[in-house]
C-alpha positions in Angstrom: 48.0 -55.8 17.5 50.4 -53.7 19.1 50.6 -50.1 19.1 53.9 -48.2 18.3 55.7 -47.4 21.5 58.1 -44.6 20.2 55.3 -43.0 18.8 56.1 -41.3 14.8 57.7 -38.8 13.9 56.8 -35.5 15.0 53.4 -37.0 17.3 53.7 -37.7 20.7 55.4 -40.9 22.4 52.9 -43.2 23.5 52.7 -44.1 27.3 50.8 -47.3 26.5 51.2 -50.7 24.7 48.7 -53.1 23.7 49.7 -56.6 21.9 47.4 -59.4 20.9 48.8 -63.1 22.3 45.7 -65.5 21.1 42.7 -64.4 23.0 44.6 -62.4 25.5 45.0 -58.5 25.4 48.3 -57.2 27.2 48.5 -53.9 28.0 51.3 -52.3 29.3 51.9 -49.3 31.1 54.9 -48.0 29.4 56.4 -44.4 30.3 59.1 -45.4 33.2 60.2 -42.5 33.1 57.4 -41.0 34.9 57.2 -44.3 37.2 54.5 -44.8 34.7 52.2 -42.2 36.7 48.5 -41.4 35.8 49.1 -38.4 33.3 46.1 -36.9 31.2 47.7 -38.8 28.7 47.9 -41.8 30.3 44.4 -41.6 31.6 43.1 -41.2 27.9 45.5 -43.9 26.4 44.3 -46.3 29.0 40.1 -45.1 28.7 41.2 -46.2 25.0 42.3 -49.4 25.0 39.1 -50.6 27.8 36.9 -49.6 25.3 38.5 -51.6 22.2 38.7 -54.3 24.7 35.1 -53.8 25.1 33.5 -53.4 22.1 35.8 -56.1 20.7 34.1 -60.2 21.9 37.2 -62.0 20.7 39.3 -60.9 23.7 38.8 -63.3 26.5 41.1 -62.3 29.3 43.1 -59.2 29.9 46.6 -58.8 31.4 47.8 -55.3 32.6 51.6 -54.8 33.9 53.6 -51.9 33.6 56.7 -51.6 32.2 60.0 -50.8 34.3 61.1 -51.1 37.9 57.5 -49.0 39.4 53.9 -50.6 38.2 52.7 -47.0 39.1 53.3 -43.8 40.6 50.1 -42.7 41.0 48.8 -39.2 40.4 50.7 -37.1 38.2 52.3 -34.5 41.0 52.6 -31.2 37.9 48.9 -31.8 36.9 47.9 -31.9 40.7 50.1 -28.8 40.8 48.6 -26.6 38.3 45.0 -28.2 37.5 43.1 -28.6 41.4 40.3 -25.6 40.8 36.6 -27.1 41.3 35.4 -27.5 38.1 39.1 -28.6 37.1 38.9 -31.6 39.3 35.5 -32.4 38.5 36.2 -32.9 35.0 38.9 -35.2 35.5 37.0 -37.5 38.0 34.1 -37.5 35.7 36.7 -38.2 33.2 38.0 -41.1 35.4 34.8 -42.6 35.9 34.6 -43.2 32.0 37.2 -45.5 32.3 37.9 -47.1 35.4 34.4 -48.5 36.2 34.2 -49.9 32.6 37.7 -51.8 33.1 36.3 -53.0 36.9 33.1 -54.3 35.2 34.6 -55.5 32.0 32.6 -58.9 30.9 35.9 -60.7 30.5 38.5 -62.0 33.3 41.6 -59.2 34.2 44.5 -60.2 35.5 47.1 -57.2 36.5 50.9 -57.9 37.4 52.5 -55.5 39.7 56.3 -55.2 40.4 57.6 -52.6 42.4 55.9 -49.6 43.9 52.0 -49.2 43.3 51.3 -45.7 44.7 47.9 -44.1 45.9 45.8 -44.3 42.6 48.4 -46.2 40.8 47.2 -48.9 43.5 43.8 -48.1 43.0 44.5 -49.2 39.4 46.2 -52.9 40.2 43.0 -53.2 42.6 40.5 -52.7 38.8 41.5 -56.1 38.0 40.2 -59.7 39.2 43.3 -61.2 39.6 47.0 -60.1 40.9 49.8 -61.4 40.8 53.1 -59.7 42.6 56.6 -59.4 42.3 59.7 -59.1 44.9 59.6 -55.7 44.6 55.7 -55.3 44.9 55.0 -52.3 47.4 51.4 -51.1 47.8 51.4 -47.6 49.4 48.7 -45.7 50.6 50.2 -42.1 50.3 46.7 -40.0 50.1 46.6 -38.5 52.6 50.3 -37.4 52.7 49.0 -34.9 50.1 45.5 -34.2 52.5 43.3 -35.9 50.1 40.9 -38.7 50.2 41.9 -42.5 48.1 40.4 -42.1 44.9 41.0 -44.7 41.6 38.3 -46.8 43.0 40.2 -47.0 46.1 37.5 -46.6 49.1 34.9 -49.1 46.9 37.3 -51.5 46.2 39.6 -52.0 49.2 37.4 -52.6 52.2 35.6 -55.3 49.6 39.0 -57.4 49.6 40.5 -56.9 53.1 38.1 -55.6 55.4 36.9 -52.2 56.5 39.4 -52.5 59.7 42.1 -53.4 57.9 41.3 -51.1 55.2 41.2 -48.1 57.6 44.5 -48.9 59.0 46.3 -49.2 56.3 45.1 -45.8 54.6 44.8 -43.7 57.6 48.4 -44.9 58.3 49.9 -44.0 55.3 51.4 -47.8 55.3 53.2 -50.1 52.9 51.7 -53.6 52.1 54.9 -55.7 50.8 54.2 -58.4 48.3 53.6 -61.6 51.3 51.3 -59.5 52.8 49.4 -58.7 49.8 49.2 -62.8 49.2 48.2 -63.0 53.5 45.6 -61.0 53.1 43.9 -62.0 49.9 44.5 -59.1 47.6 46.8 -61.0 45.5 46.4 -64.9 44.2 50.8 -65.3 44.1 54.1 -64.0 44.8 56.7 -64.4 42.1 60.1 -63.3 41.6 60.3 -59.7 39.6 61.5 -61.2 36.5 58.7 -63.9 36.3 55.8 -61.4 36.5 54.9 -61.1 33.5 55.2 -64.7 32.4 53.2 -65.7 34.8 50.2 -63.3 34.9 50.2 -63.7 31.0 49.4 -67.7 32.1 47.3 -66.7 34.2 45.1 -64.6 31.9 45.1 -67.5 29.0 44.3 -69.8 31.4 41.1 -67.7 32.3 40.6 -67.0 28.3 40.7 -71.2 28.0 37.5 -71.2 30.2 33.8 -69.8 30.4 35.4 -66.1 30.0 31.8 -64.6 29.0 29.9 -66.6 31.8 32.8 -65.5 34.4 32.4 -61.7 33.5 28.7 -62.2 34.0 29.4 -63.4 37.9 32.0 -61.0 38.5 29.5 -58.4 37.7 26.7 -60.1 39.7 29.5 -60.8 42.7 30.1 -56.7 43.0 26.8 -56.2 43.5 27.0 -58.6 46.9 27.6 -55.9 49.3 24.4 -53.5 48.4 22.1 -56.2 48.3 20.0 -58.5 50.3 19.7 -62.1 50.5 16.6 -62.3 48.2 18.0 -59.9 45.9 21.3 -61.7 45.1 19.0 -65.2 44.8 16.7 -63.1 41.8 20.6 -61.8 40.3 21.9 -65.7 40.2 18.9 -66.7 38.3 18.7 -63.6 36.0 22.2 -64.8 35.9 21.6 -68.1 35.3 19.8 -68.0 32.0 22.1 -65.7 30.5 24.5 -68.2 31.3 22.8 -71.1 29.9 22.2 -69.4 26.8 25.5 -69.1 26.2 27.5 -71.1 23.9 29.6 -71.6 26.6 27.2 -73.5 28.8 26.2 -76.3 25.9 30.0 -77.1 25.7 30.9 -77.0 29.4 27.5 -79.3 29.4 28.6 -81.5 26.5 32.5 -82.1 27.5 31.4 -83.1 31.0 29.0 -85.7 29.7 31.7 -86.7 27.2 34.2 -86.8 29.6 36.3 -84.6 28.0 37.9 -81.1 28.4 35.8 -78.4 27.3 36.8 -75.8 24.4 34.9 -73.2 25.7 36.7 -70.3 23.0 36.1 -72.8 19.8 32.9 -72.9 20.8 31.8 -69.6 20.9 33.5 -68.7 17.6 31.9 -71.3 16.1 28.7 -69.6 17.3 26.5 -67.1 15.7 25.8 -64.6 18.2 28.2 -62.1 16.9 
């Protein structure tokens, strides 16, 4: 499916596309003209689409890109402008919260491809995903506290968690720019690419993650975040809690059966053949 980018006749233009490619969802950011910045629209087009995605088993994997030279701007600078009184604020992050920790927790691989500037929250947004993969042009920018206020868009959870707390600190409380190599030195993204191969390649990224165990990897990437707040013994009850949701999964029998067949698995023919849904 896609959804109409132009928007109809007298309804507002869209700011975001979704199309179907097999058992991959793309969405796009799509409103360059704004550097395809977190408006209220936005926002609610994107809080959208994660919960079709969610409530909808057949989508495996899940690429997010943005369309035009920026991946994203960030914070919409007229809404901060006119809409920062307590309660205004308040709503919006509770708002926020309805979305963004439902796309970092989705059950199902996401790749994000980023080319040119991710900015404050907009590179809170390319961190939601599992996997990313950079352009040229990629440029992650702290920016917060240029405007005196704290990371938000997941920020302060997720960034520590993939380069360190030290590193984490110095980048933020330097208002720095990471440039796509050293997003790939550090670990926050899996590959540089040239700008024009972005979203070819993060599309084969995500069906190469739909081809596998995309229901048993959302169950570890869900047990992995929990690493950091939990002890030893804890994590060892979470793996086999884990563990036989795992090998009740249709998933499991064919990952089982190819290896002593010595063939490759089919791990999405085999849960559609299944009756759990």
């Amino acid at each position: 499916m896609q959804s109409d980018h132009n928007g109809q006749a007298g309804q507002p233009r869209k700011c975001l596309q979704t199309e179907r490619d097999g058992d991959v969802m793309i969405v796009r950011l799509a409103s360059p003209e704004n550097r395809n910045s977190l408006t209220a629209a936005m926002r609610q087009e994107i809080g959208n689409a994660v919960a079709q995605i969610d409530a909808d088993p057949s989508v495996r994997a899940v690429f997010l890109t943005g369309d035009g030279p920026s991946f994203c701007a960030g914070g919409d600078l007229g809404m901060l402008q006119n809409n920062c009184k307590p309660w205004q604020v308040h709503r919006r992050f509770r708002g926020l919260s309805q979305w963004l920790i439902p796309l970092m927790t989705l059950d199902r691989p996401v790749v994000i491809g980023v080319r040119g500037h991710a900015v404050g929250g907009g590179m809170g947004l390319a961190l939601a995903g599992d996997v990313l993969i950079v352009g040229d042009s990629a440029k992650f920018v702290a920016g917060f506290f240029r405007l005196g206020v704290i990371p938000d868009v997941g920020m302060m959870y997720q960034l520590p968690r993939l380069i360190g707390m030290a590193r984490a600190k110095n980048f933020i409380f330097g208002n720095e720019t990471m440039d796509a190599a050293q997003a790939v030195e550090w670990g926050l993204a899996k590959k540089k690419v040239a700008d024009d191969q972005v979203f070819e390649e993060g599309l084969a990224e995500a069906r190469r993650l739909a081809q596998g165990p995309a229901e048993v990897m959302g169950l570890a990437k869900i047990l992995m975040a929990r690493s950091f707040e939990s002890s030893m013994n804890e994590m060892f009850a979470y793996e086999g809690f884990g563990q036989v949701m795992a090998m009740s999964n249709p998933e499991f029998q064919e990952g089982l059966t190819a290896a002593i067949e010595k063939r490759a698995a089919r791990f999405p023919e085999a849960v559609r053949k299944s009756d759990r849904y």
